[in-house]
N, C-alpha and C positions, 0 to 999 in steps of 0.2 A: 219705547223711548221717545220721548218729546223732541222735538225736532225745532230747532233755535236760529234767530237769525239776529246780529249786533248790529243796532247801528250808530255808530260814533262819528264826531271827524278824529279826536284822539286817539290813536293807535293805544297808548297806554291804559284807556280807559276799555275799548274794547277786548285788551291782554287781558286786563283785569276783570270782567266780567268773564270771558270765558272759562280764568283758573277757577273761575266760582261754580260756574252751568259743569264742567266737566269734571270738577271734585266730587260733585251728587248726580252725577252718571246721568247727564244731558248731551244731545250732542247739538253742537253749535254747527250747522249747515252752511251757512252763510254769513259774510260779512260786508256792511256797506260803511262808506265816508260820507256821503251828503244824502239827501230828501231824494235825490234822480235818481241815485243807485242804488238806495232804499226801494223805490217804486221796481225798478229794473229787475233787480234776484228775487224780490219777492213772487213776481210773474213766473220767474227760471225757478224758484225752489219751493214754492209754496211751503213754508215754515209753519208750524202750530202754533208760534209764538212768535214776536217782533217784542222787542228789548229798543226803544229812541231816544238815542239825545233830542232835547225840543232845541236846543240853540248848532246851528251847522250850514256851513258855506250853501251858498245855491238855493235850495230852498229847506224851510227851518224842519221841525218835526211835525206839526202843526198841520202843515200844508202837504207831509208825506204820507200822515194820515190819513187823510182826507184822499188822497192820490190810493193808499193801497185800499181800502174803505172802497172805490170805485169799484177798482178790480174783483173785491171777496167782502161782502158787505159781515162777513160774520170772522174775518181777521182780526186775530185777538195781539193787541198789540201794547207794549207796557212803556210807561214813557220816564225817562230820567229827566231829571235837571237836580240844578245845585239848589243851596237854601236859596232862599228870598224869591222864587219864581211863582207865587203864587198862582199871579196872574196869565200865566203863561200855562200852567198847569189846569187850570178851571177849560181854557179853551181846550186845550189837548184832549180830555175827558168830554167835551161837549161834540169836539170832531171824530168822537168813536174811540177814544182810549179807554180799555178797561180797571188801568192802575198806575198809579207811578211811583216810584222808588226815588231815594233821592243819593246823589254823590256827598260823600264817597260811599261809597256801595258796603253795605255788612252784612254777608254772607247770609246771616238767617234772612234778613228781608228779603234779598233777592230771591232764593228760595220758594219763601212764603208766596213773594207774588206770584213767584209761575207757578208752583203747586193751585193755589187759587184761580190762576185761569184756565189750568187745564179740567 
């Protein structure tokens, strides 16, 4: 079973990501609010996957990337944001992202993505 770590600063969004990972029988490990405490559980739980908001208090997605990327150069991590981020999205994948999904989350995508990076 793949082993999942959220990281949002919306509580609702990472609710909602999880009803999704644990409906197709994933289990979500961990959960973080910002880029620090992204960087922080992923050290404490080594996840198979990371699921990022790129926009989030303290430091963005971008820059958690690149932080967990330090630590496990082969952390597979998948990045959200909403329409219109393109440019924010191109960097994210250039800092080591292997996919990104976008808000509001539909179930097959999410899915797809992690199926696809595992």
């Amino acid at each position: 079973m793949a082993r999942i770590m959220i990281v949002d600063d919306a509580a609702f969004m990472r609710l909602s990501l999880k009803q999704i990972l644990t409906a197709n029988n994933l289990e979500v490990v961990a959960e973080a609010q910002t880029g620090k405490e992204a960087i922080y559980a992923y050290e404490i739980y080594r996840p198979d996957i990371v699921i990022m908001d790129i926009t989030m208090p303290d430091m963005d997605g971008i820059e958690a990337v690149k932080g967990i990327k330090e630590l496990d150069p082969k952390a597979k991590i998948i990045m959200c944001s909403a329409m219109g981020q393109q440019q924010m999205i191109i960097k994210a994948m250039e800092a080591g992202a292997i996919d990104f999904i976008v808000k509001p989350f539909h179930n097959n995508r999410v899915i797809g993505s992690v199926t696809n990076a595992l």
